[in-house]
C-alpha positions as CSV (number, residue, x, y, z in Angstrom):
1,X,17.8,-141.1,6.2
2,X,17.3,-141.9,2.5
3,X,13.9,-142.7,0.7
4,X,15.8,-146.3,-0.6
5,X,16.5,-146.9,3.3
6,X,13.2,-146.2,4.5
7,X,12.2,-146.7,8.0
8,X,13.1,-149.4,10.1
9,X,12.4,-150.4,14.3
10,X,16.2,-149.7,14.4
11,X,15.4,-146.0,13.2
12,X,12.9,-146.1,16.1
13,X,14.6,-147.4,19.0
14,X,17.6,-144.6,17.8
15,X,15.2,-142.0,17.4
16,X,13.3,-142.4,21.0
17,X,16.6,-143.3,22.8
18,X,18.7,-140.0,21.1
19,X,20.2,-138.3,24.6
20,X,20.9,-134.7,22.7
21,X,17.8,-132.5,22.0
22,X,19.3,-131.3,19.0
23,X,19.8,-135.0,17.8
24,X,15.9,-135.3,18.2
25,X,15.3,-132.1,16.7
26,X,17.4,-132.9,13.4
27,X,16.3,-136.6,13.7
28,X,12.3,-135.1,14.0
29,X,13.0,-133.3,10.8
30,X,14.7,-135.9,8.4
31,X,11.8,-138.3,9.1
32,X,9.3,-135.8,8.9
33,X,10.9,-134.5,5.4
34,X,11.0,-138.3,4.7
35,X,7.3,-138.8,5.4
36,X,6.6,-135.7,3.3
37,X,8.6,-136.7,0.4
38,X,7.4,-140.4,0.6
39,X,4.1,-141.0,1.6
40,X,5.1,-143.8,3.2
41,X,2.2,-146.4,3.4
42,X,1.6,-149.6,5.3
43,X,3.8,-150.9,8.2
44,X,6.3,-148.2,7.1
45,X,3.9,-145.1,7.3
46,X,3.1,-146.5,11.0
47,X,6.4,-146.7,12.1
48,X,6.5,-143.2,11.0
49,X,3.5,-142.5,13.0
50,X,5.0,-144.1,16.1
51,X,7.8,-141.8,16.3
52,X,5.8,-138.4,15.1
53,X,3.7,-139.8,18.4
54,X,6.6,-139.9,20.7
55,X,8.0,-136.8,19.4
56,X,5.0,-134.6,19.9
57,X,5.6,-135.7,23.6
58,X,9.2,-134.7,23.6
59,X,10.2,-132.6,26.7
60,X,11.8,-130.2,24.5
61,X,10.0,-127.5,22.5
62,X,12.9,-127.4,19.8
63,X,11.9,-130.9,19.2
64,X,8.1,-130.4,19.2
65,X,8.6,-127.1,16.3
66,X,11.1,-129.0,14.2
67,X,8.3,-131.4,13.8
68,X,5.6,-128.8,13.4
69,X,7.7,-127.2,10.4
70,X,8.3,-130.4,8.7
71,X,4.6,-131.4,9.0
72,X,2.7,-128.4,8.3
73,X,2.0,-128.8,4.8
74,X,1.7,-132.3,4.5
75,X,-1.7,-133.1,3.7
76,X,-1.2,-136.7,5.2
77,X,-1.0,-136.2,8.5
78,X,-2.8,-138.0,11.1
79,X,-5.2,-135.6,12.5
80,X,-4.8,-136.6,16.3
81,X,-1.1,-135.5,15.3
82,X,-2.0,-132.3,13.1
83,X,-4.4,-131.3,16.4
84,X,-1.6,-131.8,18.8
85,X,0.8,-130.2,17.3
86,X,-2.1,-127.1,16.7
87,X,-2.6,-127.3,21.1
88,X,0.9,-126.6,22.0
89,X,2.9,-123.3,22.7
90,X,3.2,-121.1,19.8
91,X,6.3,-121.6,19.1
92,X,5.0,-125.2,17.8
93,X,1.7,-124.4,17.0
94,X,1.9,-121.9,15.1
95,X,3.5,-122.8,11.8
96,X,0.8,-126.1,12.0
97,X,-2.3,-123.2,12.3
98,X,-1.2,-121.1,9.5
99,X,-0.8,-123.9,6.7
100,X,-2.2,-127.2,7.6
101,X,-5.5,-128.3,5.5
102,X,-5.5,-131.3,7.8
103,X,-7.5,-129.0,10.3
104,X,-11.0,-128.6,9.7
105,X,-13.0,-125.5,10.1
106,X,-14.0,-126.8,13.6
107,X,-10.5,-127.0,14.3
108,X,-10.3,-123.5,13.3
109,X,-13.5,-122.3,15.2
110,X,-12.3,-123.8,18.9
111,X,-8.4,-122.1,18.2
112,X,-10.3,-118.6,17.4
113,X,-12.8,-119.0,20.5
114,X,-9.3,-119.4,22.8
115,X,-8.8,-115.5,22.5
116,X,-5.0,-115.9,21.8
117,X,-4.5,-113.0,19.3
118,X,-1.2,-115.1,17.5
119,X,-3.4,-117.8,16.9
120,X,-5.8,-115.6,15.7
121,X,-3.3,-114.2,13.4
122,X,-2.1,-117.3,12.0
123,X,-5.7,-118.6,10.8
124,X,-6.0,-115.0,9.1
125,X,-2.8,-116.1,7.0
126,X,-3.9,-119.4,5.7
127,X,-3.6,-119.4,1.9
128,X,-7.8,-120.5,2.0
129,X,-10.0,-119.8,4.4
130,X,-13.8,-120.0,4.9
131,X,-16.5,-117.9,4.9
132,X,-17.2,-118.8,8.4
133,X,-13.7,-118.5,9.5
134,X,-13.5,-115.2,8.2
135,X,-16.9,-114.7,10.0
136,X,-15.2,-115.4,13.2
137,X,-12.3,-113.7,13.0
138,X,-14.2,-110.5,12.5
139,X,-16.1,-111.2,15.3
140,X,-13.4,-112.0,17.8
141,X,-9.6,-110.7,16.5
142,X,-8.3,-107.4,16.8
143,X,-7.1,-105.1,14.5
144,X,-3.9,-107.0,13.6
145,X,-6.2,-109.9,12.8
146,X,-9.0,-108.2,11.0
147,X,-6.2,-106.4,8.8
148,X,-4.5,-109.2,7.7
149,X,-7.6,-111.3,7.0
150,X,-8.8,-108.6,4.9
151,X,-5.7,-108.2,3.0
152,X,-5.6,-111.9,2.4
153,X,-7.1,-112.4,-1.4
154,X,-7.0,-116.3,-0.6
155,X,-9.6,-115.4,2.3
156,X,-13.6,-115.7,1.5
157,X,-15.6,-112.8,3.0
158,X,-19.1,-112.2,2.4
159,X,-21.3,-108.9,1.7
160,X,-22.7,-109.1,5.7
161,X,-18.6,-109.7,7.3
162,X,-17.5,-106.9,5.3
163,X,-19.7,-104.9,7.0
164,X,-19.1,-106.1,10.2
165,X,-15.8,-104.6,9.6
166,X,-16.9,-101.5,8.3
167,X,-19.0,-101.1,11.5
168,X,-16.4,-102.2,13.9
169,X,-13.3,-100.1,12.6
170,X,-15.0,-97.3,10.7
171,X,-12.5,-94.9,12.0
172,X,-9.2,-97.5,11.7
173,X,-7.3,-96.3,8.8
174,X,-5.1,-99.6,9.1
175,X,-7.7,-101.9,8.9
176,X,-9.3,-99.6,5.4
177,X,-5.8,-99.5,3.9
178,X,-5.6,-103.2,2.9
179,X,-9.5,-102.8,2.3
180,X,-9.4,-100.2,-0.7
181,X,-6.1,-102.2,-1.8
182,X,-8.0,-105.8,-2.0
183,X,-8.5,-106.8,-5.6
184,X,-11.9,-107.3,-5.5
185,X,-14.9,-106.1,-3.3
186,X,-18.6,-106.1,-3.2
187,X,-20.3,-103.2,-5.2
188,X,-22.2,-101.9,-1.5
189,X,-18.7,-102.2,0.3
190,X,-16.6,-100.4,-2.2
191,X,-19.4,-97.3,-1.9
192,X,-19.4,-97.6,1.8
193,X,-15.9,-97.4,2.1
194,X,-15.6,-94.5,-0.9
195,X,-18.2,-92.7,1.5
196,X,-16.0,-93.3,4.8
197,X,-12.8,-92.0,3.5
198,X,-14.1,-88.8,1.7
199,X,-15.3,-88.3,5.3
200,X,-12.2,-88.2,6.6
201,X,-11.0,-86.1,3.3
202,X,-13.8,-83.4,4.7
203,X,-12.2,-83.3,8.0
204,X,-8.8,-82.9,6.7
205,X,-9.6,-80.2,4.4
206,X,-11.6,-78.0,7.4
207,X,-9.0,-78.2,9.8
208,X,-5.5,-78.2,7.8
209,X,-6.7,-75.9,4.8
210,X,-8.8,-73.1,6.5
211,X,-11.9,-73.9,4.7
212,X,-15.7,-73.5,5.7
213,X,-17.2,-76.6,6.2
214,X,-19.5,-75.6,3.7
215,X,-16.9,-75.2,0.6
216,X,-15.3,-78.6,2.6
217,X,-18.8,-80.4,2.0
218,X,-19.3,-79.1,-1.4
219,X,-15.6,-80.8,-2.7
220,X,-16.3,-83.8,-0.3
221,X,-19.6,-84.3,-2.5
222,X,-17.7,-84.3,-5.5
223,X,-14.7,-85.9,-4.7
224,X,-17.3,-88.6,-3.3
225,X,-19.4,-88.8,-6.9
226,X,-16.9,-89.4,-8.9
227,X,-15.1,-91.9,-6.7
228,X,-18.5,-93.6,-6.9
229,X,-18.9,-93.5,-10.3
230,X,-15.7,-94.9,-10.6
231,X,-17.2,-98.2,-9.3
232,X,-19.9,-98.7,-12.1
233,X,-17.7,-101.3,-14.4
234,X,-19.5,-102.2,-17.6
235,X,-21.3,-105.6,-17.4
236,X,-22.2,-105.2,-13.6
237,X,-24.5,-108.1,-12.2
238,X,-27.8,-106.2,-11.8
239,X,-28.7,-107.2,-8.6
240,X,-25.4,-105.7,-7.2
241,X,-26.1,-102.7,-9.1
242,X,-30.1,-103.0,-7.4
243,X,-28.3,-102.9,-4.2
244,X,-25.8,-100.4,-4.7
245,X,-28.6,-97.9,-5.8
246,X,-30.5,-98.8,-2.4
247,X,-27.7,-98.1,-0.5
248,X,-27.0,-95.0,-2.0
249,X,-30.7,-94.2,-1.8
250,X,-30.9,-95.1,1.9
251,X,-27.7,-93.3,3.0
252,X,-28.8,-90.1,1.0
253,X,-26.3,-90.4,-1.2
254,X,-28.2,-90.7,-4.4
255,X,-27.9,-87.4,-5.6
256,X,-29.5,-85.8,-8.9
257,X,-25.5,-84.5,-9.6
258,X,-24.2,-88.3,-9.1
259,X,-27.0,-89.4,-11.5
260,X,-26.0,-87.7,-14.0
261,X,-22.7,-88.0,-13.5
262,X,-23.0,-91.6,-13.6
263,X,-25.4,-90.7,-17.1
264,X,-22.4,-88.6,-18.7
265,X,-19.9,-91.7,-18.1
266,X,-22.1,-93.5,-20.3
267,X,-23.6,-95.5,-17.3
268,X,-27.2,-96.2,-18.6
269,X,-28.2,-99.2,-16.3
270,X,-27.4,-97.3,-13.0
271,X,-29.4,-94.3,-14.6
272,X,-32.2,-96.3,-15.3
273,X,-31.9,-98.2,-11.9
274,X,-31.6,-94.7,-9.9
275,X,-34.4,-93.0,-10.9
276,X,-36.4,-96.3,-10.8
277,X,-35.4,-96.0,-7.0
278,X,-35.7,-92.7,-6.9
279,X,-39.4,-92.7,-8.3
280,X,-40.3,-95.8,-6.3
281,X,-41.4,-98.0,-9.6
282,X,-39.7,-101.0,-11.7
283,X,-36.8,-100.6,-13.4
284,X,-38.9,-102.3,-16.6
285,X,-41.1,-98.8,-16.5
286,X,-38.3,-96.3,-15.7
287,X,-36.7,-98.0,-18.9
288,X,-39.8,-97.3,-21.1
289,X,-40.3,-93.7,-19.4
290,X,-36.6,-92.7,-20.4
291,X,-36.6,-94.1,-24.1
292,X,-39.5,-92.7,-24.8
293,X,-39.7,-91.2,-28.0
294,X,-41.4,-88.8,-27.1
295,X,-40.9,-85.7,-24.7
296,X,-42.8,-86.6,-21.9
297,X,-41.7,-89.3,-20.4
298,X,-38.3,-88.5,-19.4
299,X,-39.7,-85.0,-18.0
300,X,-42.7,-87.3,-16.1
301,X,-39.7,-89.8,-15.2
302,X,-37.8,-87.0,-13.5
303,X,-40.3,-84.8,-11.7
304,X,-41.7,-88.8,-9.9
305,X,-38.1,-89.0,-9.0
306,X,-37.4,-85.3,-7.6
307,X,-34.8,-84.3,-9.9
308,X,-34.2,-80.5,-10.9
309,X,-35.7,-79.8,-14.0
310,X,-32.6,-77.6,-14.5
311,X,-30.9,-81.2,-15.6
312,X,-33.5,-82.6,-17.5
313,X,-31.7,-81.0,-20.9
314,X,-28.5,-82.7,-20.0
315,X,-30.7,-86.1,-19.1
316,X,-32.0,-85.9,-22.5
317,X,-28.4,-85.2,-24.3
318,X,-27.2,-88.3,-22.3
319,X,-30.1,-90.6,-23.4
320,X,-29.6,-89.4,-27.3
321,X,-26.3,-90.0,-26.9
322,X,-26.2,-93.1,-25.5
323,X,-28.7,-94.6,-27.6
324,X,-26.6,-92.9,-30.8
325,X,-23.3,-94.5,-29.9
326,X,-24.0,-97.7,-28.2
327,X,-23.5,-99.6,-31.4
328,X,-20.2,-97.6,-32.5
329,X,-18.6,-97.1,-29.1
330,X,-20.0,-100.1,-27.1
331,X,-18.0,-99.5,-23.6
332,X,-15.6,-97.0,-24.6
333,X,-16.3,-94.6,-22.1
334,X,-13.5,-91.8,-23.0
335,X,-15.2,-91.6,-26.2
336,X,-18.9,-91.3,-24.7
337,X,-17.3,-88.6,-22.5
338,X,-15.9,-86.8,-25.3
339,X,-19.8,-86.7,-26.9
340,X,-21.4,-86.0,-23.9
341,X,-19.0,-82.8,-23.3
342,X,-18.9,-81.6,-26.5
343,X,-22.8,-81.9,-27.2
344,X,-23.6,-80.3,-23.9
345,X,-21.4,-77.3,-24.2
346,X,-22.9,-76.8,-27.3
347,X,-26.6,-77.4,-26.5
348,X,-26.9,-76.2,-23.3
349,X,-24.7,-73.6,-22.7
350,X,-22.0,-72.0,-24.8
351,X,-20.3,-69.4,-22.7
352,X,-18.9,-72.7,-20.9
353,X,-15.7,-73.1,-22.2
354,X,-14.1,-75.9,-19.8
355,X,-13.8,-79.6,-20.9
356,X,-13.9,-80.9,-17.6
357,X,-16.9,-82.7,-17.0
358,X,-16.3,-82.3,-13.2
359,X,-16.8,-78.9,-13.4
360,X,-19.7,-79.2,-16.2
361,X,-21.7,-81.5,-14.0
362,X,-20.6,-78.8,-10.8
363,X,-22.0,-76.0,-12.6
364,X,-25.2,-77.5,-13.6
365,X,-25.7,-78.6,-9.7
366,X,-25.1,-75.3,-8.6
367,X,-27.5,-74.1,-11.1
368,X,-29.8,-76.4,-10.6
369,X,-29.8,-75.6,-6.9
C-alpha cells in the first residue's frame, strides 16, 4: 500500500475479508505504517480507523500485536484504540504500554493498580514518565520494577519516592546499583545511600577480613566522610545543602571529623551551615561568628556547637585560608587542598610528615578524642 494510493473501501472490504492470519497480520502493519507515515486526515483517516477497529477485534493475537507495534508511537491514535490495544494480553499490550504518549497518567494509574508485574515493567521503561507514576510504581512493583524505574534518567522522582525506595529495599543491592549509577540525585538521597552502602562495607570488612568491629567502625567512618564530602559540588542550592546538614545532624552523622573534612576541601557554605545546625542558631550569625576578625568568635562558635577544641587550630587555618585564596583559586579545590595540607603540617604539627589529608584529618580526630 503506497502513500499516492491511499486508502480506499476496496482496501477495507480486502482487509476485513483476508482468510490467512498472516495476511491480516502483514495487511495490519502496512496500514498501520501507512497511518504513521501519513497522517491521514478526513474520510481517509476514518477509513483507517475503521479497519484499526476491526483489527483490534481480530481472533488472532498475531494480528492484534502487529497492530500494537505499528501504532505504539504514533501520537495520532484514537484513544479508545490506543486503550484497547493497552487491555489485551501482553503480548499486544505491551509494546502500546511502554511507548504510547496517547495514554494518560490515568491510563497509567489503573494498568499499575492491576498487579501484573510486566505491565508494571513496561510503564517503568517509558522514555517520560511522571512524578506520580513513579510514585506508584514504588508503591506497588517489585524489585524488577523499582530497578528499572530508577535506572530510567527519562523517569521523574521526587525527594519523598526516593525514599520510599530507600526504605523499602534498604538491603537490595540490585535495586542501589542503578541508584548510585543515576546521573543525578537529590543531595539527602545521595547521603542516605553513601550511609547504606558503607554499612554494608562494615559488615564485609568484620566478617571476611578478621577485624574488630571497632577498627571496622573507625574505617567505615572514614570511608563514609569522605564519600560524603564527595557530594558537596560548588554552587549547591542552599536549601539542599540546609537539608543535607539536617539529615546528617538527625542521623548522627554530623561529625566534628566530617566538618572539617568538608572545611579542608574548601567547602565553606557546608561549614558554615554545620555548625549553624550544630549550635542551633542562623546560618547569618554562624557566618559573622566564623569571620570574625577577631579570636573569639570562632572558639565561642565551636564550644555552642560541641566541637573539640583540639580542632579549633585547624578551623582557623581553614577559615584564613579560605578567605586568602577565594579570589585566586575560586573552586579549585586540589589547590585549596594543597594549602590546607601544607599550612597545617606546618602550623600545627611538624613531626607529621604524610600528605594525605585522610590521614591528617584521622589523626587530629583521634587526637581530639
Amino acid at each position: 500500500m503506497s502513500s499516492e494510493q491511499g486508502l480506499s473501501k476496496t482496501d477495507v472490504v480486502r482487509l476485513l475479508s483476508e482468510p490467512s492470519a498472516e495476511n491480516r497480520a502483514e495487511a495490519a502493519r502496512k496500514v498501520g505504517d501507512y497511518f504513521v507515515q501519513n497522517t491521514p486526515t478526513g474520510a481517509e483517516r476514518a477509513l483507517a480507523e475503521d479497519i484499526f477497529r476491526a483489527l483490534v477485534k481480530d481472533a488472532e493475537v498475531r494480528v492484534r500485536k502487529a497492530l500494537s507495534d505499528t501504532l505504539k508511537e504514533s501520537p495520532d491514535l484514537p484513544r479508545d484504540l490506543a486503550r484497547a490495544l493497552a487491555a489485551d494480553v501482553n503480548d499486544v499490550s505491551l509494546p502500546m504500554i511502554a511507548s504510547s504518549t496517547v495514554l494518560d497518567d490515568d491510563d497509567l494509574l489503573d494498568i499499575i493498580a492491576s498487579q501484573d508485574s510486566e505491565r508494571q515493567l513496561a510503564i517503568a521503561k517509558r522514555s517520560v514518565i511522571s512524578a506520580g507514576i513513579a510514585d506508584a510504581l514504588v508503591d506497588q512493583g517489585d524489585e524488577a520494577v523499582v530497578s528499572t524505574l530508577v535506572g530510567n534518567e527519562g523517569a521523574e522522582i521526587s525527594d519523598s519516592t526516593f525514599s520510599r525506595v530507600l526504605d523499602k529495599f534498604a538491603d537490595n543491592d540490585k535495586i542501589k546499583e542503578p541508584l548510585v549509577k543515576r546521573e543525578k540525585l537529590p543531595l539527602v538521597i545521595a547521603e542516605r545511600l553513601v550511609s547504606m552502602v558503607t554499612e554494608t562495607l562494615r559488615d564485609h570488612l568484620v566478617t571476611h577480613h578478621e577485624l574488630s568491629p571497632g577498627v571496622a567502625a573507625d574505617l567505615l567512618l572514614e570511608s563514609r566522610e569522605r564519600a560524603t564530602v564527595t557530594l558537596l559540588v560548588p554552587g549547591a542550592k542552599s536549601p539542599d545543602l540546609l537539608e543535607l546538614v539536617s539529615q546528617l545532624h538527625e542521623n548522627d552523622r554530623l561529625t566534628p571529623t566530617l566538618i572539617i573534612r568538608a572545611l579542608c576541601m574548601g567547602d565553606m557554605a557546608f561549614f558554615e551551615a554545620a555548625l549553624a545546625r550544630r549550635a542551633a542558631i542562623p546560618v547569618t550569625n554562624a557566618w559573622q561568628l566564623i569571620h570574625d576578625k577577631g579570636s573569639l568568635g570562632l572558639q565561642r562558635l565551636f564550644d555552642r556547637a560541641g566541637l573539640p577544641k583540639a580542632l579549633l587550630d585547624v578551623a582557623r587555618i581553614g577559615v584564613d585560608t579560605a578567605e586568602e585564596t577565594r579570589l585566586t583559586c575560586g573552586d579549585d579545590r586540589n589547590a585549596f587542598r594543597t594549602i590546607m595540607i601544607e599550612r597545617v603540617l606546618t602550623q600545627i604539627d611538624e613531626r607529621l610528615d604524610s600528605e594525605n589529608l585522610d590521614y591528617l584529618i584521622a589523626k587530629l580526630g583521634r587526637k581530639a578524642a
